[in-house]
C-alpha positions as YAML, in Angstrom:
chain: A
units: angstrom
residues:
- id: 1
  name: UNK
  ca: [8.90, 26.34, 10.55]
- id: 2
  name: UNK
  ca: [5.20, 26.24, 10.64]
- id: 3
  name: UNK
  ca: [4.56, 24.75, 7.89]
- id: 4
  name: UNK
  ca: [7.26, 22.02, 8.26]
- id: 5
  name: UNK
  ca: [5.92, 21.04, 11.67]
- id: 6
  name: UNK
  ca: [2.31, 20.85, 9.93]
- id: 7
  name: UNK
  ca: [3.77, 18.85, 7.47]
- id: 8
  name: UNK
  ca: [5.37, 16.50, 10.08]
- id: 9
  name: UNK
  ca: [2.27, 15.75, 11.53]
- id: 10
  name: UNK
  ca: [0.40, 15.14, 8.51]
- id: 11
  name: UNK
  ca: [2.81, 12.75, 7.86]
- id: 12
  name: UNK
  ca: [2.70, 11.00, 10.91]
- id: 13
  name: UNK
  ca: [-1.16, 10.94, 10.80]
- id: 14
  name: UNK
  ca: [-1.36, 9.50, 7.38]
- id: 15
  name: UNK
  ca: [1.30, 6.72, 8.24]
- id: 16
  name: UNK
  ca: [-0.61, 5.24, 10.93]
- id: 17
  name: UNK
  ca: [-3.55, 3.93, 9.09]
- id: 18
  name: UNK
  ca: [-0.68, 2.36, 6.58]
- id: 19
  name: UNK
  ca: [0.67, 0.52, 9.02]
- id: 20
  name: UNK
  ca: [-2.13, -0.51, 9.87]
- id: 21
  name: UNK
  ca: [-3.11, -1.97, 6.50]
- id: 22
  name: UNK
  ca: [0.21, -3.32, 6.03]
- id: 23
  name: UNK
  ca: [0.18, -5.59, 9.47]
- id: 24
  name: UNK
  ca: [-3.05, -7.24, 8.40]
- id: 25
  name: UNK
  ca: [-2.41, -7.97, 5.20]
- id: 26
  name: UNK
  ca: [1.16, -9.04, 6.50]
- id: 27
  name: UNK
  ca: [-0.69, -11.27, 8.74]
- id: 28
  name: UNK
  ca: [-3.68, -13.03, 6.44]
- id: 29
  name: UNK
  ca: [-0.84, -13.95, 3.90]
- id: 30
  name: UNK
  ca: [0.94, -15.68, 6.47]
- id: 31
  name: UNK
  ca: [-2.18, -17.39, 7.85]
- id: 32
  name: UNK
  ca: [-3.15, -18.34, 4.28]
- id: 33
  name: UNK
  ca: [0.21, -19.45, 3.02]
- id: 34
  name: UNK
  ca: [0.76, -21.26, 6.12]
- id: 35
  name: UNK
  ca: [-2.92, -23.42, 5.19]
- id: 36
  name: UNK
  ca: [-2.02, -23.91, 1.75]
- id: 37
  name: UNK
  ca: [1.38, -25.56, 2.89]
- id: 38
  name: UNK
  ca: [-0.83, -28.06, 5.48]
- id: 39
  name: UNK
  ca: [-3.04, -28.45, 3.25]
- id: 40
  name: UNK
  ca: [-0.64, -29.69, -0.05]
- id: 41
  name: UNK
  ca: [1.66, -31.07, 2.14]
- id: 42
  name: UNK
  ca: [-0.03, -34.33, 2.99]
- id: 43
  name: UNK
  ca: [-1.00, -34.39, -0.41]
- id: 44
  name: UNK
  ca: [2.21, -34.30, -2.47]
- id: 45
  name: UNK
  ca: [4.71, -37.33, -2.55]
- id: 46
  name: UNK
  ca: [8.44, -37.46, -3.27]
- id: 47
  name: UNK
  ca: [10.38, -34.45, -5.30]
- id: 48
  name: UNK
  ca: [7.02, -32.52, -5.96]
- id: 49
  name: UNK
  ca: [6.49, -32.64, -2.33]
- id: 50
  name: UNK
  ca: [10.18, -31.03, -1.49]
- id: 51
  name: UNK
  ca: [9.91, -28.62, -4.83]
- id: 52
  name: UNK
  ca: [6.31, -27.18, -3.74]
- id: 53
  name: UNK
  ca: [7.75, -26.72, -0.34]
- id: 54
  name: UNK
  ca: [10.81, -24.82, -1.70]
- id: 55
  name: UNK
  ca: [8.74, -22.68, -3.94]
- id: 56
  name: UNK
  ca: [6.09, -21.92, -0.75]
- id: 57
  name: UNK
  ca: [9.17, -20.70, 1.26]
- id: 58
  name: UNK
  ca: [10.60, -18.55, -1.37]
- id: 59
  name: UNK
  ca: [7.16, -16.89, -2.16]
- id: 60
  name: UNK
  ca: [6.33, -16.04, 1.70]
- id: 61
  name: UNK
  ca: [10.35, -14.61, 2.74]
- id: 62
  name: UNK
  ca: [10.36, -12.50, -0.73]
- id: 63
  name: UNK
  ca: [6.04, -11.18, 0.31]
- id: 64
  name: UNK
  ca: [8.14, -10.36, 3.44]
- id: 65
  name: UNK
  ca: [10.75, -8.37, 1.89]
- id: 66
  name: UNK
  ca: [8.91, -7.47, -1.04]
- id: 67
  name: UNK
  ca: [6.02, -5.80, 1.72]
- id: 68
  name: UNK
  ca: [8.82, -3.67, 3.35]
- id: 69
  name: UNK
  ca: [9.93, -2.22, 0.11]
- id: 70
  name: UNK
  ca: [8.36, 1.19, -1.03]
- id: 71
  name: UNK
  ca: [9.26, 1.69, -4.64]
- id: 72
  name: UNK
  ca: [7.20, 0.80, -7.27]
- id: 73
  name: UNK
  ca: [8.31, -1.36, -10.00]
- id: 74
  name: UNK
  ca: [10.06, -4.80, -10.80]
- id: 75
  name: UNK
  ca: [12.49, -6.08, -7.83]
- id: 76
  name: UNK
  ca: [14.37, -9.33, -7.00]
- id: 77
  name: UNK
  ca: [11.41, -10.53, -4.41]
- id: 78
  name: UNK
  ca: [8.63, -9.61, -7.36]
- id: 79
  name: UNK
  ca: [10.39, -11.96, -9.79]
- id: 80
  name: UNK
  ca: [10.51, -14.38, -6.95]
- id: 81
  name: UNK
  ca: [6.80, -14.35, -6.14]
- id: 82
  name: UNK
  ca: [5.71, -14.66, -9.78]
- id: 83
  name: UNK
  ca: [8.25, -17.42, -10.46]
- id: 84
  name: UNK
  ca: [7.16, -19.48, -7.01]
- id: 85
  name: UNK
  ca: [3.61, -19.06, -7.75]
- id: 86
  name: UNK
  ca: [3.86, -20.68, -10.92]
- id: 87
  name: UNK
  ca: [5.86, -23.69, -9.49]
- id: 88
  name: UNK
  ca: [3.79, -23.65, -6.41]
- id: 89
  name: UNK
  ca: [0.45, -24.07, -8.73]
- id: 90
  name: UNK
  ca: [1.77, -25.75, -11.24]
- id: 91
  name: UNK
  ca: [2.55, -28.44, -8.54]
- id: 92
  name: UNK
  ca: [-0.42, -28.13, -6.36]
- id: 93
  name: UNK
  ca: [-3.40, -26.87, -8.37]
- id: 94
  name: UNK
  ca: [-5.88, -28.62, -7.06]
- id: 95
  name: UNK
  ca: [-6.03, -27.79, -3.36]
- id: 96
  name: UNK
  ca: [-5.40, -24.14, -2.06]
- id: 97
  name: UNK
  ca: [-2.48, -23.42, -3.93]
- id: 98
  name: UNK
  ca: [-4.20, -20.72, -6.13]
- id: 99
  name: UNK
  ca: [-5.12, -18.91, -3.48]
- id: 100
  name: UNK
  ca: [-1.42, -18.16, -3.79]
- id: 101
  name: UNK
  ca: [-2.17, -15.84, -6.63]
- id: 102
  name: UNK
  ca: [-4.64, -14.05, -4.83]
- id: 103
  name: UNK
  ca: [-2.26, -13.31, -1.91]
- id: 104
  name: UNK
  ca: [0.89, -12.42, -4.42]
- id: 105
  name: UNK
  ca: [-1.62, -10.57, -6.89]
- id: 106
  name: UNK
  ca: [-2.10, -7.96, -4.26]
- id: 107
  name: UNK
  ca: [1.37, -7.48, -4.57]
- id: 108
  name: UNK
  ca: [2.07, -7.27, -8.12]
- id: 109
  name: UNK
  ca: [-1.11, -5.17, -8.61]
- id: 110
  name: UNK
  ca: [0.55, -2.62, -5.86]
- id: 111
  name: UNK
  ca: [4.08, -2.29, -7.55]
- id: 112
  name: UNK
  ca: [4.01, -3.25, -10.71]
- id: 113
  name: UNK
  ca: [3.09, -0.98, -14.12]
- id: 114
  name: UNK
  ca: [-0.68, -2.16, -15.17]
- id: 115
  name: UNK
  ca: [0.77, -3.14, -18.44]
- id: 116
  name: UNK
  ca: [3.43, -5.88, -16.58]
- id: 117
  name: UNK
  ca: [1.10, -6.61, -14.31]
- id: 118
  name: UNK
  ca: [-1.88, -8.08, -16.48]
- id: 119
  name: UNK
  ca: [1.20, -9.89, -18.64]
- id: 120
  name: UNK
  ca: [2.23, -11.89, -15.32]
- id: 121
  name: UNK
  ca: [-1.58, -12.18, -13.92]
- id: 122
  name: UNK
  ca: [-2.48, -13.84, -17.34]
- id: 123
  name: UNK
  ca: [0.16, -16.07, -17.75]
- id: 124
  name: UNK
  ca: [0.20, -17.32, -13.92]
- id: 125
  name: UNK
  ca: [-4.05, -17.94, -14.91]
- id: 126
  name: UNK
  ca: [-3.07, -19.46, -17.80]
- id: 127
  name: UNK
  ca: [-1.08, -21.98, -16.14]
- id: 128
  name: UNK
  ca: [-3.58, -22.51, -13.19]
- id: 129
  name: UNK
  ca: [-6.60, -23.15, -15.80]
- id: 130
  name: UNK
  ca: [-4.19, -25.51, -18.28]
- id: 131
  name: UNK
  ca: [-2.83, -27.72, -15.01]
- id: 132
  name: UNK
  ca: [-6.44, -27.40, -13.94]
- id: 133
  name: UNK
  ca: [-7.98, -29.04, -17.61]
- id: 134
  name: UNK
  ca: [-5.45, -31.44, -17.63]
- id: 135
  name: UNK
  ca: [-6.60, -33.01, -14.95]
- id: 136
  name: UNK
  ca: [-9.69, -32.52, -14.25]
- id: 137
  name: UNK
  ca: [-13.64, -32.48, -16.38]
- id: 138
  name: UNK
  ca: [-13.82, -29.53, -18.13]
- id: 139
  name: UNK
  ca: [-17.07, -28.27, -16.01]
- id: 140
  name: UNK
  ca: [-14.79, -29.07, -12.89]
- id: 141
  name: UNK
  ca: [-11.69, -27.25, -14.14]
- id: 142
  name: UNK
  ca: [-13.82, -23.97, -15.13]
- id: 143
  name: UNK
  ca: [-15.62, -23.78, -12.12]
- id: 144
  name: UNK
  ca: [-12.85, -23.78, -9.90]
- id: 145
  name: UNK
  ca: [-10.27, -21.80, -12.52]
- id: 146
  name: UNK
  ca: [-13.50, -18.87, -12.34]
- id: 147
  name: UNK
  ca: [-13.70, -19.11, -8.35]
- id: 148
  name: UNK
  ca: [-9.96, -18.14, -8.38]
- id: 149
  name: UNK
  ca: [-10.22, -16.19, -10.55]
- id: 150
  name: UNK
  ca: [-13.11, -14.24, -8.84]
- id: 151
  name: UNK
  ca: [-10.98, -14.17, -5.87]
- id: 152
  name: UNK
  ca: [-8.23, -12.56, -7.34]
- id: 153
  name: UNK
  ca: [-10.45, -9.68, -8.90]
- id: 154
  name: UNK
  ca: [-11.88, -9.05, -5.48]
- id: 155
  name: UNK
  ca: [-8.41, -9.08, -4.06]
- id: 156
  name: UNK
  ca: [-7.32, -6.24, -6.53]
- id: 157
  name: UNK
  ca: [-10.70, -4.31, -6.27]
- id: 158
  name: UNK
  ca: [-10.16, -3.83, -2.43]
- id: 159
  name: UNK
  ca: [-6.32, -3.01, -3.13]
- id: 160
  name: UNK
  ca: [-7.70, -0.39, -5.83]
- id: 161
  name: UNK
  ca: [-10.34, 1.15, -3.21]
- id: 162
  name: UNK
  ca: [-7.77, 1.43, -0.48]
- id: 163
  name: UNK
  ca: [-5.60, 3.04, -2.75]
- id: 164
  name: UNK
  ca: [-8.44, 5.82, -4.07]
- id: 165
  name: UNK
  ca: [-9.30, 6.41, 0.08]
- id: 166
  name: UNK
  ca: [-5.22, 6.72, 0.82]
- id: 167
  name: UNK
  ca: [-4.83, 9.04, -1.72]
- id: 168
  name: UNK
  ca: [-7.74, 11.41, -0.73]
- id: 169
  name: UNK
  ca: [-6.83, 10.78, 2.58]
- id: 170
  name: UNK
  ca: [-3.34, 12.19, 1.84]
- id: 171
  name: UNK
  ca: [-4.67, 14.85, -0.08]
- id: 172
  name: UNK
  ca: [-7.29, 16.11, 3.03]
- id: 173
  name: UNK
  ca: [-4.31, 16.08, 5.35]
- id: 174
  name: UNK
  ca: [-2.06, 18.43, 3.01]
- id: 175
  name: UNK
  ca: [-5.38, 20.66, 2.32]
- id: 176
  name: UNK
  ca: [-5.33, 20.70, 6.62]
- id: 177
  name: UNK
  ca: [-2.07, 21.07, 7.27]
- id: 178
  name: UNK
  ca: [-2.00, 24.49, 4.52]
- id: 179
  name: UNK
  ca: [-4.81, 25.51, 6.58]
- id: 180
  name: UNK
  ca: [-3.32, 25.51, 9.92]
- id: 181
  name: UNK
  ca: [-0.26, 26.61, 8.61]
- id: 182
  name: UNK
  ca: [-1.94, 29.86, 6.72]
- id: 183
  name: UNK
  ca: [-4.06, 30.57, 9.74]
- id: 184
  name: UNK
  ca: [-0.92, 30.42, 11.63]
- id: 185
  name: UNK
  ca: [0.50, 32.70, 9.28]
- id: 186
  name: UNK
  ca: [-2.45, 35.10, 9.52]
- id: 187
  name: UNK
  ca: [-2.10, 34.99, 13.00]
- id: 188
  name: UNK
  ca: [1.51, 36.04, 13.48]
- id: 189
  name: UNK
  ca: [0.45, 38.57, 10.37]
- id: 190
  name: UNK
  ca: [-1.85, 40.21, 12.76]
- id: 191
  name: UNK
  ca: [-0.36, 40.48, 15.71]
- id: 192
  name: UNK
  ca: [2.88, 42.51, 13.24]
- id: 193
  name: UNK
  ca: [0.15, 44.90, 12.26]
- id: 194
  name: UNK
  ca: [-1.37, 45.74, 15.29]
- id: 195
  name: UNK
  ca: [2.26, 46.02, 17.14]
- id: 196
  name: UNK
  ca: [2.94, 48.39, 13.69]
- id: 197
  name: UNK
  ca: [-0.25, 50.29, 14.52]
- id: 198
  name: UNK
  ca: [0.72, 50.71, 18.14]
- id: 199
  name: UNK
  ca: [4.21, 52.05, 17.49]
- id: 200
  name: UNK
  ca: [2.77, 54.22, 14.96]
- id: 201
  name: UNK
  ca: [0.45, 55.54, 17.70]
- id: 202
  name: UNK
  ca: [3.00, 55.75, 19.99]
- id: 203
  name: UNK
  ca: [5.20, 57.93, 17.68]
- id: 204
  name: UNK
  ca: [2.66, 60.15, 16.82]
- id: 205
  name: UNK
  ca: [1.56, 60.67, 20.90]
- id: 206
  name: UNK
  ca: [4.90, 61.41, 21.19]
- id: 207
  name: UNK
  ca: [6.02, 63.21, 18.94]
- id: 208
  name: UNK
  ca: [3.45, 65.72, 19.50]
- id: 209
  name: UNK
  ca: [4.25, 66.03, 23.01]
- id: 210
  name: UNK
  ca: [7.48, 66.25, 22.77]
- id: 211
  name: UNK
  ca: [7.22, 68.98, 19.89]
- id: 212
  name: UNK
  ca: [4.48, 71.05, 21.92]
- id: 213
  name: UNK
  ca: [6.89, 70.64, 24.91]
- id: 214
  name: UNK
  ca: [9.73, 72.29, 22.87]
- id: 215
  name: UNK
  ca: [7.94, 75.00, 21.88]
- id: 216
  name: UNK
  ca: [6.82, 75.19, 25.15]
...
């Protein structure tokens, strides 16, 4: 019982600061999605416009879902988020859009096996730095295709860092929580002893007594 009510609040105590993370980076995807929408939406004409704004939608509801999730690996709102990104840059590489692959990068770094995960991140560059050369000077394309690019690194640095201090974090709180629960048990352990001691007193006293007042 101790050591499941240690447990409990370990838990608890090591959720908060998740939640934590997860709000704010729940809240500076929406703020950037929602500028790279303004900002391509004034920009794009016709079908591209109503495509990019499809793909934008789809990315941000399956971030959403794809945030609440807690197992690791490929899911329906991870294919969704790599396959709107690439529409979504494809379409609208030359304003904000790529910061899309920062935002969903975070995501697919979190879940996904590093093997899949450099697959997707290369072909979604890929198609940012070909869209990028096609139409822009090479010195143009390359200097924004490396800013992004920097960007995303960053992005998955800070997700890697979090990750090492949540995991020591995690591992401090179970190294506590033993700790209370052992001096707990040393505790109780102590107090059995020293009752055993005083009933073994006690029984010696009186049995004594109670022989000498026998023979008596």
């Amino acid at each position: 019982g101790i050591r499941k009510d240690s447990a409990a609040m370990a838990n608890i105590a090591a959720r908060s600061p998740n939640l934590l993370k997860e709000s704010l980076l729940t809240l500076s995807a929406v703020i950037t999605w929602g500028a790279i929408v303004l900002s391509e939406f004034f920009q794009l004409k016709g079908m591209n416009r109503i495509v990019f704004l499809l793909a934008a939608l789809a990315f941000i509801v399956a971030f959403l879902l794809e945030n609440r999730g807690k197992s690791p690996g490929w899911s329906a709102p991870l294919i969704v988020i790599s396959v709107s990104s690439a529409i979504a840059v494809y379409l609208g590489g030359f304003g904000a859009t790529p910061a899309l692959l920062v935002i969903g990068g975070v995501k697919l770094f979190e879940k996904l096996p590093e093997r899949h995960f450099w697959t997707v991140i290369a072909i979604l560059n890929a198609l940012l730095l070909f869209r990028l050369l096609s139409e822009q000077p090479p010195l143009w394309a390359l200097s924004g295709f490396s800013a992004y690019l920097g960007f995303q690194i960053f992005g998955n640095m800070m997700v890697s860092s979090a990750r090492a201090v949540e995991t020591a974090n995690s591992e401090l709180l179970s190294i506590n929580a033993e700790l209370i629960s052992t001096r707990a048990l040393l505790s109780e352990s102590a107090r059995a002893q020293e009752r055993l001691s005083l009933s073994r007193d006690l029984h010696d006293v009186c049995g004594h007594k109670l022989t000498a007042l026998k023979l008596t």
